[in-house]
C-alpha positions in Angstrom: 70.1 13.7 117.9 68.7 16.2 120.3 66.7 18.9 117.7 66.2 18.6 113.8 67.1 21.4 112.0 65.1 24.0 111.3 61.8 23.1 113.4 64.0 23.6 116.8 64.9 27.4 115.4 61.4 28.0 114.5 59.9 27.1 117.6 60.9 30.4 119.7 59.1 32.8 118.6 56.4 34.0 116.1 57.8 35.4 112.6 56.1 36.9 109.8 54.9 35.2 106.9 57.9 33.4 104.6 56.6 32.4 101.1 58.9 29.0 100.8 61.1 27.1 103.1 64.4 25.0 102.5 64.1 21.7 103.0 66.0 20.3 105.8 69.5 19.2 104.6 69.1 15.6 106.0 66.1 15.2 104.2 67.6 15.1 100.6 70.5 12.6 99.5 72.8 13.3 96.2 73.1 10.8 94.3 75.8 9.9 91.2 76.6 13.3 89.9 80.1 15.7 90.0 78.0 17.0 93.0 78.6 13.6 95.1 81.4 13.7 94.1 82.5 16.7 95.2 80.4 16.6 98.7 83.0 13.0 99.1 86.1 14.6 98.1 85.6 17.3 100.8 84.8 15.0 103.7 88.4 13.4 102.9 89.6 17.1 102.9 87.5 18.0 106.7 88.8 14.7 107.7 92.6 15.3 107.0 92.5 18.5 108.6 93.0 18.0 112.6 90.7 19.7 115.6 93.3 20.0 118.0 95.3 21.9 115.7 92.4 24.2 114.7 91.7 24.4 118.8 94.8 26.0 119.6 94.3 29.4 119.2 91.2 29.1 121.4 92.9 27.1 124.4 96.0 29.9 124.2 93.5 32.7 124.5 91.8 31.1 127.7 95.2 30.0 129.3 95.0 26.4 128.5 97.7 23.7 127.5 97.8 23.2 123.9 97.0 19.4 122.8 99.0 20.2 119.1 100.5 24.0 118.1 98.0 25.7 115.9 98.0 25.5 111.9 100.2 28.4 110.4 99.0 30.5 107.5 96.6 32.6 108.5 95.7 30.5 111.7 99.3 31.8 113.1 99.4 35.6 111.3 96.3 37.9 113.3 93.4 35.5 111.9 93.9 32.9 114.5 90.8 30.6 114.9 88.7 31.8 112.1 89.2 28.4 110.3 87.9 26.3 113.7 84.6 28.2 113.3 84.1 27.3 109.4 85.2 23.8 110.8 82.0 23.5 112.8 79.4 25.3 109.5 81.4 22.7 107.4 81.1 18.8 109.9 77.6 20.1 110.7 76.4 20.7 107.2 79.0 17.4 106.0 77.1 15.5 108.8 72.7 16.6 107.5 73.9 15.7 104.0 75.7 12.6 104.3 74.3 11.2 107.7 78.3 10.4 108.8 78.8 9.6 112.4 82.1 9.6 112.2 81.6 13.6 111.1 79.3 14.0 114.4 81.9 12.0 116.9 84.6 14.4 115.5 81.8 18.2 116.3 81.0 16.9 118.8 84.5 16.4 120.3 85.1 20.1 118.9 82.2 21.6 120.8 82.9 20.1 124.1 86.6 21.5 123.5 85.7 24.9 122.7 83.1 24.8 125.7 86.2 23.8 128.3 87.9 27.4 126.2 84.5 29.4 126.9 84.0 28.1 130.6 87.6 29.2 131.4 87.6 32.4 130.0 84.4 33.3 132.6 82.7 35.9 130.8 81.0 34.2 127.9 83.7 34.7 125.5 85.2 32.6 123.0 87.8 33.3 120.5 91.5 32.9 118.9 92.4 36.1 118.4 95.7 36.9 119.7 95.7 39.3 123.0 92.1 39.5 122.1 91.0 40.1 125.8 92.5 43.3 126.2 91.6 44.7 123.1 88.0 43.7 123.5 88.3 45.2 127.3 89.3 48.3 125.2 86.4 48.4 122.9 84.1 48.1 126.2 85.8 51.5 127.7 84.9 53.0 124.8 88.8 53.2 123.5 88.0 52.5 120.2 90.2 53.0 116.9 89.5 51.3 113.9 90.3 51.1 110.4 89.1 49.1 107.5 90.6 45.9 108.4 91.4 46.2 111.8 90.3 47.3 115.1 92.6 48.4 118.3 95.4 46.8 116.0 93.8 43.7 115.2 93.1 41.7 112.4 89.5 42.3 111.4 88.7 40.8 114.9 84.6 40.7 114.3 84.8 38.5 111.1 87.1 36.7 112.9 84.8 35.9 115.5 81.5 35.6 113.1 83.2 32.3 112.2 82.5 31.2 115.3 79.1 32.9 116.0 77.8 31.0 112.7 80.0 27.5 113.6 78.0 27.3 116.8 74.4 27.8 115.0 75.2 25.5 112.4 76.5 23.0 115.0 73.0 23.4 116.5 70.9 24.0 113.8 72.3 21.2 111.3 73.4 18.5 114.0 71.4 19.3 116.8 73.9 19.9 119.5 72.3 21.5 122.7 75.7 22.7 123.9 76.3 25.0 120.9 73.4 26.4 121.4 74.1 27.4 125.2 77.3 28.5 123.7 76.4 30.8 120.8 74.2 32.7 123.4 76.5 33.2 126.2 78.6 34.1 123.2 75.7 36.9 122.2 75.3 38.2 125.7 79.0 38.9 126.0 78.9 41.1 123.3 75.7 42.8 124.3 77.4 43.7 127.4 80.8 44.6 125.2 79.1 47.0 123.5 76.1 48.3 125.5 78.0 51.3 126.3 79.0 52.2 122.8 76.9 55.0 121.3 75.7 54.7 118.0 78.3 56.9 116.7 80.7 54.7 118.2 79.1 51.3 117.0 79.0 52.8 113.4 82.7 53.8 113.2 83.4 50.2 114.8 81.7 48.7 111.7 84.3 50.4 108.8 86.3 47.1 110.1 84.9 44.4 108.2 82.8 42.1 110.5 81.1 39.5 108.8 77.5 38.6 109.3 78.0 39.7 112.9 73.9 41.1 112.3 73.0 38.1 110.6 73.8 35.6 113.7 72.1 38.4 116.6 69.1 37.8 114.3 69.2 34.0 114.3 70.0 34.0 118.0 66.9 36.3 118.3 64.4 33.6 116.1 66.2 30.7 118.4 65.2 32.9 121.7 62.1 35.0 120.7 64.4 37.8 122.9 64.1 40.9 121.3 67.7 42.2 122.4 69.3 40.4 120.6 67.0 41.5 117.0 68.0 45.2 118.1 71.4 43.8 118.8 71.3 42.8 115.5 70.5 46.4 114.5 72.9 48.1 115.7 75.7 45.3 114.2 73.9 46.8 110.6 76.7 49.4 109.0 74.6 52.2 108.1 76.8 53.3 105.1 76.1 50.5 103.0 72.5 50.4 104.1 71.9 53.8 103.5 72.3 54.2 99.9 70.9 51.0 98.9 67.3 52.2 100.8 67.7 55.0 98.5 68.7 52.7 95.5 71.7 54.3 95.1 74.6 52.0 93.6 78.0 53.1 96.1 79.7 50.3 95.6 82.8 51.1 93.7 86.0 50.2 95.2 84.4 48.9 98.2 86.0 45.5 99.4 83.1 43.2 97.9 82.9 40.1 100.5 83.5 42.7 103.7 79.8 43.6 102.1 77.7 40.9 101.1 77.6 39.2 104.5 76.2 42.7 105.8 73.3 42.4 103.8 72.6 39.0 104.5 72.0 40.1 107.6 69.7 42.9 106.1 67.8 40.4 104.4 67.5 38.6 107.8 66.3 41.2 109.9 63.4 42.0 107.4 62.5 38.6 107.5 62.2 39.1 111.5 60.9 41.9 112.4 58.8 42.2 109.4 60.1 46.0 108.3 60.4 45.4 104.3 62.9 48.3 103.8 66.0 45.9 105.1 64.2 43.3 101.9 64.4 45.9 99.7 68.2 47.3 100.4 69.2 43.4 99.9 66.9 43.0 96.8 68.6 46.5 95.2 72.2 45.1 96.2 71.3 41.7 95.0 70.7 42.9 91.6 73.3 46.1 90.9 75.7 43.2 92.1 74.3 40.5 89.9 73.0 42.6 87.0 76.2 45.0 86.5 79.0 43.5 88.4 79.1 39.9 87.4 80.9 37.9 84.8 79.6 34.2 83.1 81.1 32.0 85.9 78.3 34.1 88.1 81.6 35.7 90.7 82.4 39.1 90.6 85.2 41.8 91.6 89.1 42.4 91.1 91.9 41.7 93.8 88.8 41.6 96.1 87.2 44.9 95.2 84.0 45.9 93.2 85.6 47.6 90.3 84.1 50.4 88.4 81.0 48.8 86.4 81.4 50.4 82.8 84.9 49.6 83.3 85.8 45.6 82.9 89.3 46.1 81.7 90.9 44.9 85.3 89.0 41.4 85.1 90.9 41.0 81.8 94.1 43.1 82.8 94.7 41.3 86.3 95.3 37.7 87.7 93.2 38.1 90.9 89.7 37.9 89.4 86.8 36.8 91.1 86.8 35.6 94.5 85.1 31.9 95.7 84.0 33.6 99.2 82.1 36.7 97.3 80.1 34.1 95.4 79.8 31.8 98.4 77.8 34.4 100.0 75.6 35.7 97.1 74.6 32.4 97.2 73.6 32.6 100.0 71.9 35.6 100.2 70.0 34.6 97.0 68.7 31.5 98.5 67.3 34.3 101.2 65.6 36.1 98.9 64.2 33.1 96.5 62.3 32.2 100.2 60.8 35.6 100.2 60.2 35.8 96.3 60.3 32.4 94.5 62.0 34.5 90.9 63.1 32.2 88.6 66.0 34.8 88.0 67.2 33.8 91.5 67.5 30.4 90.8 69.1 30.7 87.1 72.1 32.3 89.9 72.7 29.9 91.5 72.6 27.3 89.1 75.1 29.3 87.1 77.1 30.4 90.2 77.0 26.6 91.5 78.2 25.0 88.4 81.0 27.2 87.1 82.0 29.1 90.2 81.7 27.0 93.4 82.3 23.3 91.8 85.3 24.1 89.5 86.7 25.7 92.8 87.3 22.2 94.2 90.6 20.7 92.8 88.8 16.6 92.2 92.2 15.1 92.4 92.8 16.4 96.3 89.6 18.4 97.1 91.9 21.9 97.3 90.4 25.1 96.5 90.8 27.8 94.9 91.0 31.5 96.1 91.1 34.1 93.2 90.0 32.4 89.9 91.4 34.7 86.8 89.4 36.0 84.2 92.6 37.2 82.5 93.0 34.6 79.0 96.1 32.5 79.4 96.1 32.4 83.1 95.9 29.4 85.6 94.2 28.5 89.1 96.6 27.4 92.4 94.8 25.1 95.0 94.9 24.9 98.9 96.8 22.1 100.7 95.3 21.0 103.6 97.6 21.2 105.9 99.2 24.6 104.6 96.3 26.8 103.1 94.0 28.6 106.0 92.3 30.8 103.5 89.2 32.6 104.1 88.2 30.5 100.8 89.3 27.6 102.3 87.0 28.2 105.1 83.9 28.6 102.7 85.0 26.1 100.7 84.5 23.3 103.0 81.5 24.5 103.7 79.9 25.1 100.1 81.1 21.6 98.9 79.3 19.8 102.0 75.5 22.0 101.4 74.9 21.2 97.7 71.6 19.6 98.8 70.1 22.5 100.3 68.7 24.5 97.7 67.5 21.5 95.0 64.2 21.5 96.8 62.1 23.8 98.4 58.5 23.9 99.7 55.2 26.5 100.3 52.3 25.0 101.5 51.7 21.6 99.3 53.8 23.1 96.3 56.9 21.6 95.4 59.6 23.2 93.9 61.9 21.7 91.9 64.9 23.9 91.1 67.8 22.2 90.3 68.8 19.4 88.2 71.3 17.8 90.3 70.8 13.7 90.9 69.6 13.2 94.3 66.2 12.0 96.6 64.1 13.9 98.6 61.6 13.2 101.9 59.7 15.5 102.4 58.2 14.4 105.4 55.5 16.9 106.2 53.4 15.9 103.2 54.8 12.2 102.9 56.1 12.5 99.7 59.8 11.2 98.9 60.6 11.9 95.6 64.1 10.8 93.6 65.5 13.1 90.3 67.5 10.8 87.6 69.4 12.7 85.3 72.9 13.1 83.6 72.4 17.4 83.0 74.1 19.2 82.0 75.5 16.4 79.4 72.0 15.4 79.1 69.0 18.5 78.6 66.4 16.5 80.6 65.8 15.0 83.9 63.1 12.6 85.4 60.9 13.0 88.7 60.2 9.3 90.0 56.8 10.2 93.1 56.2 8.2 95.7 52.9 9.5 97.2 49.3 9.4 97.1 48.4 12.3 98.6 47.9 16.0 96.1 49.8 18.2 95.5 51.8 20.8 93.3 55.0 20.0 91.6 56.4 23.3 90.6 59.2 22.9 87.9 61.8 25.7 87.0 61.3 26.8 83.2 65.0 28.0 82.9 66.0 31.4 81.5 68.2 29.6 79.0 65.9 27.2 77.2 64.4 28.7 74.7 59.9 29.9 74.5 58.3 26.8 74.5 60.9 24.3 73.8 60.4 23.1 77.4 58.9 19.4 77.6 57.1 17.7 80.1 55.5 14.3 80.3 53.6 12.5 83.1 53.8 8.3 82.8 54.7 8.9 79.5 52.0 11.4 77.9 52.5 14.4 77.3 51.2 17.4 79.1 50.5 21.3 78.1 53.4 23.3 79.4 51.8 26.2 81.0 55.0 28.8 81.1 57.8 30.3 79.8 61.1 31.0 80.5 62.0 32.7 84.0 58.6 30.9 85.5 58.0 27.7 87.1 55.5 25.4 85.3 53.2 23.9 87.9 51.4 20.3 87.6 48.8 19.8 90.3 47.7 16.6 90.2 46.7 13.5 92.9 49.5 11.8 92.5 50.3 8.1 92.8 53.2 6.0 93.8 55.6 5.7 90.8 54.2 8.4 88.9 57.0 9.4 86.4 57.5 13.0 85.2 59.9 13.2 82.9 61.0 16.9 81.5 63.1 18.1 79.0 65.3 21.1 78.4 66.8 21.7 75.1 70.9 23.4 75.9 71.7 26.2 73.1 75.0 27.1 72.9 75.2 31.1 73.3 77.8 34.0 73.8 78.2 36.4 76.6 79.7 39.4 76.2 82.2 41.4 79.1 79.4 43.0 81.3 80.9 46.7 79.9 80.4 45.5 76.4 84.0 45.6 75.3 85.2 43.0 72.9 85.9 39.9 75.2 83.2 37.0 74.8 82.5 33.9 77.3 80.7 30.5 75.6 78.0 28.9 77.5 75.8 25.8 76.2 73.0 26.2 78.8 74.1 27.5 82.2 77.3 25.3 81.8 80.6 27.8 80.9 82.8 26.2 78.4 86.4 26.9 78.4 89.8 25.8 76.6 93.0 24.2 77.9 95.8 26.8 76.7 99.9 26.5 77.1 102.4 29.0 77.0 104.7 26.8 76.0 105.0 23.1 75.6 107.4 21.8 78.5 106.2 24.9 80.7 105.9 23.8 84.6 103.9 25.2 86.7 102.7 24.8 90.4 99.0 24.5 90.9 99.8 23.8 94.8 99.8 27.0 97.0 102.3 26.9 99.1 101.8 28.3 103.3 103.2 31.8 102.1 101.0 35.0 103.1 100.5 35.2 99.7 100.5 31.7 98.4 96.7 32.1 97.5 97.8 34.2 94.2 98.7 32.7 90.6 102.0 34.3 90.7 103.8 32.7 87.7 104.5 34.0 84.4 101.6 36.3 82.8 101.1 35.5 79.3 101.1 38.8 77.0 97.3 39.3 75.8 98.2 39.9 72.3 99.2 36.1 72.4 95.7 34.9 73.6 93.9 32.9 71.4 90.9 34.8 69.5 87.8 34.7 68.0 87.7 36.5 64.2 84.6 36.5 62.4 83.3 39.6 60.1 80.1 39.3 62.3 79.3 39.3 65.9 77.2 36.5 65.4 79.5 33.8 64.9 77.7 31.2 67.5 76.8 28.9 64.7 80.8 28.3 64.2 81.0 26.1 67.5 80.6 22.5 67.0 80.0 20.0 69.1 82.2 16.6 69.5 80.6 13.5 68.5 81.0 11.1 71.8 82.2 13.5 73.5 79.3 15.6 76.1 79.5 19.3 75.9 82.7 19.8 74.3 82.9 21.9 71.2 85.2 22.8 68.8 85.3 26.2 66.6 86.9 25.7 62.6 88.0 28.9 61.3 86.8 31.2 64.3 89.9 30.9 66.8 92.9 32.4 65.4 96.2 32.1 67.1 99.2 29.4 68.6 97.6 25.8 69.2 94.3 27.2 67.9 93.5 23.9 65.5 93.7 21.6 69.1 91.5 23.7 71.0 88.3 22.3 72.7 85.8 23.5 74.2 84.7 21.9 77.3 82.8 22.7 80.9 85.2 24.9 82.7 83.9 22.8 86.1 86.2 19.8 84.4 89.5 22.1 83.9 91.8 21.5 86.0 95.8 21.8 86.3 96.3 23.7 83.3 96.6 27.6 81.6 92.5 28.9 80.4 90.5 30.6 78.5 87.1 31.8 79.4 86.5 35.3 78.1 88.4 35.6 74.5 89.4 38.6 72.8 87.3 39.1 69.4 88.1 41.2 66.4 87.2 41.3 62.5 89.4 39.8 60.0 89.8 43.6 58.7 91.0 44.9 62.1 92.7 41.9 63.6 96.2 43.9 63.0 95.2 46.8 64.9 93.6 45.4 67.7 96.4 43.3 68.5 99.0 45.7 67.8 97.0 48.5 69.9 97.1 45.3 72.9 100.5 44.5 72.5 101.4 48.5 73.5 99.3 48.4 76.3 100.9 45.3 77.7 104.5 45.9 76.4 104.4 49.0 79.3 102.4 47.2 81.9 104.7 43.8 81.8 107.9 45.8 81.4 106.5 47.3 85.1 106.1 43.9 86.5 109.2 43.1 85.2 111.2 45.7 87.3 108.8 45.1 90.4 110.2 43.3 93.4 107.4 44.1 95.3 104.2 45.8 95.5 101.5 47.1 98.5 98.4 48.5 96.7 97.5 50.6 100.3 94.0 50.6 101.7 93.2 47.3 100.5 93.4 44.0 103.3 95.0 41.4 101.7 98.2 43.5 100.3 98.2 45.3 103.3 98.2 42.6 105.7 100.6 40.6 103.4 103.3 43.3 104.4 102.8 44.1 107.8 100.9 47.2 107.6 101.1 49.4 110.7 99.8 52.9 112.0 99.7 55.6 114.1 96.1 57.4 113.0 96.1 55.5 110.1 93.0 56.1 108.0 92.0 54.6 104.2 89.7 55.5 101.6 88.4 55.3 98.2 88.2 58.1 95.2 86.8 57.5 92.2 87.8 53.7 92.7 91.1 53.9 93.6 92.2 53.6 97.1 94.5 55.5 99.4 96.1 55.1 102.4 97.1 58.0 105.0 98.0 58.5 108.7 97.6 61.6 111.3 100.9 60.4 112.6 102.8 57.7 110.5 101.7 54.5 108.8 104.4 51.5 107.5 104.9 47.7 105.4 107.4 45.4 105.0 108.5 45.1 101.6 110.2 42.0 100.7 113.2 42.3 98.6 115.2 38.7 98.7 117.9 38.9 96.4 118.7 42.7 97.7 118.6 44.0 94.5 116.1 47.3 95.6 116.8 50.2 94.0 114.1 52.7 94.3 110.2 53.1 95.6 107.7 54.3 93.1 104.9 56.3 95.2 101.2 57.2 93.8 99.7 60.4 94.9 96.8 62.5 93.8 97.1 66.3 93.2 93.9 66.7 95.4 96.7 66.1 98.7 98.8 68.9 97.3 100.6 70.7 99.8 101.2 67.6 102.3 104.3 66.9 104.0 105.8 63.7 105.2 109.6 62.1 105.4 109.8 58.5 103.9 111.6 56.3 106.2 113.4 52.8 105.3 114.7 50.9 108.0 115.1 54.0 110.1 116.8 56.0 107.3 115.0 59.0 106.0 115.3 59.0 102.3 112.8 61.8 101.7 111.2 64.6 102.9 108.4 65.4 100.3 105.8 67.6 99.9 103.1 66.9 97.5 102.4 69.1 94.8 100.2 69.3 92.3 101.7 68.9 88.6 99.7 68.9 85.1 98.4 65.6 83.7 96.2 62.7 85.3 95.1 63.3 88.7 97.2 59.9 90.3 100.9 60.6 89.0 104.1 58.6 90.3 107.3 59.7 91.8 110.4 57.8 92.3 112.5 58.2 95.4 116.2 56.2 95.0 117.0 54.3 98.0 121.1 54.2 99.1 122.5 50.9 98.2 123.9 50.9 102.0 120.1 50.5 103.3 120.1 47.8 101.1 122.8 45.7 101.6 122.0 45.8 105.1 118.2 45.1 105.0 118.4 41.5 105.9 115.9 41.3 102.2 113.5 43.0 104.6 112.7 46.7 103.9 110.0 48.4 106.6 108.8 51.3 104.3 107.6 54.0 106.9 105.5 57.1 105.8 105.8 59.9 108.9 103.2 62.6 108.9 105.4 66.7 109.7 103.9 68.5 112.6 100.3 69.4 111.2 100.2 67.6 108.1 99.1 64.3 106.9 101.4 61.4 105.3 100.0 60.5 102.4 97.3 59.8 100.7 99.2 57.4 99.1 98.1 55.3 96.3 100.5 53.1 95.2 103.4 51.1 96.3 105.9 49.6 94.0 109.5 48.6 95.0 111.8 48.4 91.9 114.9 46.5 90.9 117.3 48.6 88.9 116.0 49.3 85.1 
């Protein structure tokens, strides 16, 4: 190895003052835990998957033979090659924490590959996106339309290529390949030339497309040069609509697609940490906790169908089946691992212990290492799992990375202080100080955890005092005695001491079991003992079948089978809020609980309780309804209306587009002429200057009419609805009394039908001076 880690980075120029530092990910082992077991299930899953396939959309683009066609899925549908650069984060991190050569052979080959696809293509650039060359000779001309999710017609084109951007660093950073390097900054000066003519008005509207960290990576490149370009490059990459209101501590974040944010202010966080200004800190610090404080559920994931719903409003985590997202928590992870470095807050680490746990390691499937996408918060519904070889999720893409970096953030450093932050099994060198160090424990089915020292040199062991142990039940003992635990929860207990080989510190955390309550405060309650979320194993029925294996479909990623009614959830009934006391744990049996008398409701006598990390395969609960004996009744009575109307919807659906957000959008083909989207009051709308269209999938041909959303603000707009060529309506919107969103339905001839092919393009065509649209909803509906 060329470089090692972090110290090459560092090395280019002078940076400001950072309060901690990570430990370098080859410098700490895992041990026996879920955690190595995870980390060993995923290098099967990276080594199953096959670079040349993941290399074809880069050869294509520079005019090279393919070795092997590329992977379909979203590899082969506008997001071509974003899964070869979250190939590289994932064998470079897989390689620091397990030392695997075989891992290095296989990015290495990778590298020199994509370096033969960058040399061809003469200019520095380096990418899979289809006919990317003349749309990003487009963008340098200063022809320039973008949307949302797409610019000059393509699919999100700058995420796409921060894959790439970040594969490189990490291929340098983490395994010390020389050629990445050279390759991540050609990359950089290609797109300093792309957009050098751009004004800033132009750069900003550029930026409504979601582009990843795009102003993360220009900062990195700028600590790996010490050339300032590339930090103001990095500036300009920063969307100044999100920024904005968060330097004002303004909370804007309501129907805004969540994980096209939180990589932005990543890169916030980054460029304060670089140039020193602390007003980028503090927009990441206010995002950090709006998002964490007021927008997250117990697993420690947050939004609906992708989107940051309204925050006094929780009802769609409960009404929907696309709950939070793996990627969104992926990268608050990341981004509070940023700011822990600047500020070591014990809050920031209670996170990501929480977020670790029950988002990102139940998001591994242990029996194949496949992963999850949306995981529902809805009671009664179920989890599907990527296949390798069909699944090119953007949550597959994280995935492989967060299961192979669990290492990074046990340890971290300042000076001669240690900080221990995480009870997971593993060893430590920490080679500046000479000190290796290895953690023992069984936690969470154990409260305690012991520090074996192998030094003789002092210095300070700084141990987390966890939000969720209780004032002064924390315990610590050093070669047996006991010592005075100087803290409290949310602070880190510190023992400075000259240490001595085989020094034992052994500490221990009493687990409570506890209830959370839905973020809004309505009646829906999660169980935690500790940080660990418990959960029960529920069935609709008892021979039910379901798939937990996505399929390659656009929208395979969804949970699509039967929804169970919420009335039929199991519940908790107690006359008193305060009904903790009624779980019980399972003699022999670690964290699993059951609850006599409190859960009410089919199978409720066999229900345990157990770490929703270790459910798998089967129908959930993890937020339950609650109600007093007294109103039981009406509460489920008052449910059972509310759902009755909603499932007899989904009942006559065939197929739905919910317009100006990506995934339903791109799942149906969306197209435009002067296409434009938006958000009001936290619902979104789509509309066009000229015309905007899907494809609505209707297989069994049995379409028989198109329910349209619109809002009585657009009265007085004119547009024809089009199907398959066939104009079927020439509306104009109007404004009638009643909720501001209202609904029409527009019948659609049986003849378009029956010649459709089970393919209907739904086309929305703006009259001379008008607009088509806003439209809010798209439903297509089998006959009632």
């Amino acid at each position: 190895m060329k470089h090692l880690l972090a110290a090459a980075l560092m090395a280019a120029c002078v940076l400001p003052a950072v309060a901690a530092e990570r430990f370098a990910l080859a410098d700490v082992r895992l041990t026996a835990s879920p955690f190595l077991d995870a980390q060993n299930t995923n290098l099967r899953y990276l080594m199953a998957l096959e670079p040349d396939k993941l290399l074809a959309p880069f050869r294509r683009e520079a005019g090279l033979p393919l070795k092997q066609e590329s992977y379909g899925n979203w590899e082969s549908s506008g997001l071509d090659g974003h899964m070869g650069g979250h190939y590289l984060s994932a064998m470079a991190l897989m390689y620091a924490a397990s030392g695997d050569r075989e891992v290095l052979a296989r990015l290495n080959y990778t590298i020199a590959e994509l370096k033969k696809c960058q040399d061809a293509n003469g200019n520095g650039y380096l990418g899979g996106i289809p006919g990317g060359s003349d749309a990003w000779q487009a963008v340098a001309k200063g022809k320039l339309e973008a949307d949302n999710f797409s610019v000059n017609g393509k699919w999100v084109p700058w995420y796409n290529l921060h894959k790439v951007y970040a594969g490189l660093r990490d291929a340098y950073h983490y395994a010390g390949n020389e050629d990445a390097r050279a390759m991540l900054i050609a990359l950089s000066d290609w797109a300093l030339k792309l957009t050098t003519t751009l004004t800033p008005e132009q750069m900003q509207a550029m930026l409504r497309s979601e582009h990843g960290g795009m102003n993360e990576v220009f900062a990195d490149v700028y600590q790996m040069t010490g050339d300032k370009k590339y930090l103001e490059l990095a500036k300009r990459f920063s969307h100044q609509a999100i920024l904005d209101p968060l330097l004002n501590s303004q909370d804007k974040l309501t129907g805004l697609h969540a994980n096209t944010q939180i990589p932005k202010v990543i890169g916030f966080q980054r460029i304060g940490e670089l140039s020193g200004d602390p007003k980028w800190h503090d927009a990441a610090r206010y995002f950090w906790t709006t998002v964490r404080e007021r927008r997250t559920v117990a697993i420690g994931g947050n939004s609906v169908k992708e989107h940051f719903h309204d925050d006094q409003d929780f009802s769609p985590m409960v009404n929907e089946v696309e709950g939070p997202e793996t990627c969104n928590t992926y990268n608050m992870l990341r981004l509070t691992e940023m700011l822990f470095l600047k500020d070591q807050q014990v809050r920031y680490t209670d996170y990501v212990e929480r977020a670790l746990y029950n988002h990102i390691l139940s998001s591994q499937r242990p029996s194949d290492g496949g992963f999850v996408y949306f995981t529902p918060m809805r009671p009664n519904h179920y989890r599907v799992y990527s296949q390798a070889d069909k699944a090119m999720w953007c949550c597959v893409g994280s995935g492989i990375e967060s299961q192979s970096k669990y290492g990074e953030f046990i340890y971290a450093h300042d000076g001669d202080a240690l900080f221990v932050n995480l009870f997971i099994p593993s060893t430590l060198h920490w080679r500046a100080q000479d000190v290796k160090l290895s953690q023992t424990t069984r936690f969470p089915d154990e409260g305690k955890t012991r520090l074996t020292i192998e030094s003789d040199k002092p210095f300070t062991l700084k141990l987390r005092y966890p939000g969720w142990v209780k004032r002064g039940a924390m315990q610590v003992r050093v070669n047996g005695m006991a010592v005075k635990v100087d803290g409290e929860p949310g602070a880190y207990v510190s023992l400075r001491r000259a240490w001595r080989k085989g020094d034992t510190v052994d500490v221990t955390l009493p687990m409570r079991t506890t209830l959370e309550q839905m973020p809004d405060k309505t009646d829906y309650y999660a169980v935690l003992h500790g940080p660990i979320v418990l959960a029960a194993k529920t069935q609709l029925f008892a021979d039910e079948k379901l798939n937990f294996a996505a399929d390659a479909s656009r929208m395979g990623h969804i949970a699509a089978g039967p929804v169970c009614p919420l009335e039929a959830a199991p519940i908790f009934v107690s006359n008193t809020r305060d009904f903790v006391a009624r779980f019980k744990p399972v003699k022999g049996a670690p964290l699993t609980f059951t609850a006599p008398g409190l859960i009410q409701g089919k199978g409720a006598g066999s229900l345990r309780l157990i770490p929703f990390f270790r459910l798998h395969d089967s129908r959930y609960m993890v937020y339950w309804p609650y109600s007093t004996p007294a109103n039981l009744a009406v509460t489920q009575a008052a449910t059972a209306r509310g759902e009755a109307e909603r499932l007899a919807l989904n009942a006559l659906t065939i197929d739905q587009v919910a317009p100006g957000e990506q995934q339903p959008e791109s799942d149906h083909g969306y197209q435009a002429d002067g296409g434009d989207a938006g958000v009001n009051k936290g619902k979104h709308w789509r509309h066009a200057s000229g015309w905007f269209s899907y494809v609505l999938n209707d297989p069994k041909l049995e379409a028989a009419a198109l329910r349209l959303s619109f809002s009585t603000l657009d009265a007085g707009r004119k547009f024809d609805v089009v199907v398959n060529g066939a104009t079927i309506a020439a509306l104009q919107l109007d404004a009638p009394p009643g909720p501001e969103v209202y609904t029409r339905d527009i019948a659609i001839p049986a003849a378009v039908v029956a010649g459709s092919g089970g393919k209907l393009t739904v086309k929305f065509v703006a009259k001379p001076g008008s607009v088509a649209g806003g439209l809010y909803g798209l439903r297509l509906l089998r006959g009632g």
